[in-house]
N, C-alpha and C positions, 0 to 999 in steps of 0.2 A: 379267655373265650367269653364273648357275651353273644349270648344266640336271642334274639329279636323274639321268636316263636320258641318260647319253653319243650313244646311237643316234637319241632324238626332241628333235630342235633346234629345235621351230615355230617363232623367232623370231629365228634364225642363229645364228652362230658368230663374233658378232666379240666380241672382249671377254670371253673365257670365263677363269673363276675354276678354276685344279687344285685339285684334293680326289682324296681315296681314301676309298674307302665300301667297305663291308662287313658281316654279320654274324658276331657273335657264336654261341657255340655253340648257345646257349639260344633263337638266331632273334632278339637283338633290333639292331635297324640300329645304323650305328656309324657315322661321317665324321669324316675331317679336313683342315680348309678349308688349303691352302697361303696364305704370306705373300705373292703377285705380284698386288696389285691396291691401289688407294688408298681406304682404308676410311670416305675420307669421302665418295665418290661412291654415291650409291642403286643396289643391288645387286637382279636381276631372278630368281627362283627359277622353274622352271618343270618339272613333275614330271608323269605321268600317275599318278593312282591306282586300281591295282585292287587293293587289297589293305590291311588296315590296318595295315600294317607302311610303304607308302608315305605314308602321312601322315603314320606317326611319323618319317621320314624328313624331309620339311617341318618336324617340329618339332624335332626336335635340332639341323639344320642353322641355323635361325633359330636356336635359342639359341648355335650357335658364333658363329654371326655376329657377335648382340651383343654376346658376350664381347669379339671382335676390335676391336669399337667403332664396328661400323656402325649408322649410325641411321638411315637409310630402304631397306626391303626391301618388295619388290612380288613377290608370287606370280601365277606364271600357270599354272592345271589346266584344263583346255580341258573335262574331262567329270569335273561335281560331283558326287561319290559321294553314293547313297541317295537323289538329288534325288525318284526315282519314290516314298520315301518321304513325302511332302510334307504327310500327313494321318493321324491315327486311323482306321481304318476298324471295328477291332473293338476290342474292349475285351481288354487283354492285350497291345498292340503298343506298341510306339516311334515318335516322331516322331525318324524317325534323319537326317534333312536338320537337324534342328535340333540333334542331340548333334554332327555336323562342323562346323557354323557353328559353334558354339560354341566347338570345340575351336581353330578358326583363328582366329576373333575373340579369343580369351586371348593370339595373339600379338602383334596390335595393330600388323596388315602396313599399309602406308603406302597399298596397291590389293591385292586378288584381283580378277584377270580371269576369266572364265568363259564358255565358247564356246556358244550355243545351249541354257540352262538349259533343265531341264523343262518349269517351272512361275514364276510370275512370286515363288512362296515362294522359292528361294534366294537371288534379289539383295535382297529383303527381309530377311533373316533375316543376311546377309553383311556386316560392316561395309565400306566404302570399297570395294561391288562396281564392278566395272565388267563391262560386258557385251556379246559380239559377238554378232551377229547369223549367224541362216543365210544373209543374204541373198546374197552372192559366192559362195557356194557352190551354191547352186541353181543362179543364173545358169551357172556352170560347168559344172554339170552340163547343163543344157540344150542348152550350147552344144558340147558332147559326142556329144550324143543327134543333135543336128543336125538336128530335125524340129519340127514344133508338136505341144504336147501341153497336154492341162488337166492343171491339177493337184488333184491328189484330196486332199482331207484325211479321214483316218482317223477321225476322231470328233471329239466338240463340245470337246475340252480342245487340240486342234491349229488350231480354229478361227480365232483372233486371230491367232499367228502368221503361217497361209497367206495369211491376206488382207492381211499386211503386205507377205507376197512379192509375192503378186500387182500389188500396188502398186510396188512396187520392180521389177516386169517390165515396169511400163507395164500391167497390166490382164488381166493372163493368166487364162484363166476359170478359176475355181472352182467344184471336184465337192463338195456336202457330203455324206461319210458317217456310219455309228454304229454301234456295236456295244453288247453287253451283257456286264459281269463280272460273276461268283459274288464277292464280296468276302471268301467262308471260303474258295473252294475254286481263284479265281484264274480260273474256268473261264471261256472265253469262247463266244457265243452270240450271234445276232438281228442279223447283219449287216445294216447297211440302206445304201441307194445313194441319193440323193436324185437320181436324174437319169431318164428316164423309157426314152430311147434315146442311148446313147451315138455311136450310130451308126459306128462304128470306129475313133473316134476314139482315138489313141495317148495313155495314161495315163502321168504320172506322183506315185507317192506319197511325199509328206514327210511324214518325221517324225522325232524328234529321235533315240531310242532303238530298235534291235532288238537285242531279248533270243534267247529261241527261234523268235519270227518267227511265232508263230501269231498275231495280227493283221492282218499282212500277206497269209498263205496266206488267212483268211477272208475277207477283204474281195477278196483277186483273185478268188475263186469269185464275189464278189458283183457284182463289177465285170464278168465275162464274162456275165454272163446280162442284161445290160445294153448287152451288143453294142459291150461294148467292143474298142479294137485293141491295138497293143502297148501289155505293159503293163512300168513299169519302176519303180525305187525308189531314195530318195534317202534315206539316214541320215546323220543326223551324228555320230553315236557306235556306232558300231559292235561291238557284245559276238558276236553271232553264235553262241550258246551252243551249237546245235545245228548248227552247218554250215549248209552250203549246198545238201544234200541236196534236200530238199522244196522251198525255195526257188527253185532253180536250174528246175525246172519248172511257172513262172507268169511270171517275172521275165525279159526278153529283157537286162538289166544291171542287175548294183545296181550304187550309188554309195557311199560312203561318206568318211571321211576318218579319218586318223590318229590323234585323239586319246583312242582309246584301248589300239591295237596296230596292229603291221602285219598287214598282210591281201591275202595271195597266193592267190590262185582266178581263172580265165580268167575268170569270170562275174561278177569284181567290179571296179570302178574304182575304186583312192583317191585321194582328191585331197590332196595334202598341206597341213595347214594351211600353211606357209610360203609354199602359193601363193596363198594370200587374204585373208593376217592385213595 
């Protein structure tokens, strides 16, 4: 096991490979794998990326490896950079889910594991994906919360997944909701609630991604005039770009998990992956 980030372990700490890593002055990453491991045993990488200097990370470290004469290496990034990139929408953009596939695919990893993808584009686009589910992680979260709750989906692209949870709860009801994006301007609008009286019933919303959380704040306005009760939030990739300011006043807990920083706020719970992988 060589973990990229010494502090996030998702997948323990037995069998870990020394290296020293650094940059250069120029900012570009640098590693060098110590000789105390048997190079013909499949070798486990697992890195968060925010940033593309941590990818280039992932790829130099595989090319030490190589060199070293390891031939099967398995990456595990738990939140697949740009995934929310998954489409054209205007003319003048990137499909940037498909320039990181690409770049990890030219390394020709044995598995990339990938924790609650966007969009069902990145295990396609991914050679040798493998793919975990939110499903332990809800449950968790539920069991947390310690009360009954429906669970809300955010719009029609979260749709397939909640109804898989749902099913993996045994039948937990499903809220379907929707909103509207400007696709120049990002803006969002036209929340919609498909439920007619919530009657106070205690929400909870999943979804995979919070950026600045203005989906979330809209749809909880949508959801209280709908006579909802408490209302709470389940991410699995937690950015949180804007704090927790706004948030903190709709939300009675969010949830989240570690894969993609820590996250210390009274009004947040992380669950670590290691406690569901």
């Amino acid at each position: 096991m060589l973990n990229l980030n010494p502090s996030f372990t998702p997948l323990g700490e037995n069998n870990l490979i020394e290296y020293k890593s650094f940059l250069f002055a120029g900012g570009e990453p640098h590693i060098k794998i110590s000789n105390n491991f048997d190079v013909a045993t499949p070798v486990t990488i697992t890195q968060r990326i925010n940033s593309f200097n941590d990818l280039g990370m992932i790829c130099i470290t595989v090319d030490a490896l190589r060199r070293m004469g390891v031939k099967e290496i398995e990456l595990f990034i738990p939140y697949f950079p740009a995934a929310r990139q998954d489409r054209v929408m205007i003319s003048g953009e990137p499909l940037s889910v498909k320039v990181y596939a690409d770049i990890i695919n030219a390394m020709a990893l044995a598995s990339v594991t990938v924790f609650d993808p966007h969009s069902e584009v990145t295990p396609a686009l991914l050679n040798n994906c493998i793919t975990v589910s939110n499903h332990d992680f809800i449950r968790q979260v539920i069991a947390k919360i310690g009360a009954e709750v429906k669970l809300i989906s955010p719009d029609g692209g979260a749709l397939k997944k909640i109804y898989k949870v749902s099913e993996f709860l045994g039948g937990t009801e499903v809220v379907e909701c929707s909103k509207s994006r400007d696709v120049k301007t990002g803006k969002l609008s036209g929340f919609k609630v498909y439920a007619e009286d919530l009657a106070g019933a205690d929400c909870l919303i999943v979804d995979d991604i919070c950026d600045g959380g203005g989906t979330f704040i809209g749809l909880a306005e949508a959801l209280k005039t709908k006579n909802a009760g408490k209302l709470y939030l389940a991410i699995s990739h937690g950015i949180f770009s804007k704090g927790f300011d706004e948030l903190g006043k709709y939300f009675e807990q969010i949830f989240t998990t570690d894969s993609i920083k820590e996250v210390d706020h009274e009004g947040v719970t992380q669950i670590k992956l290691i406690d569901f992988l």
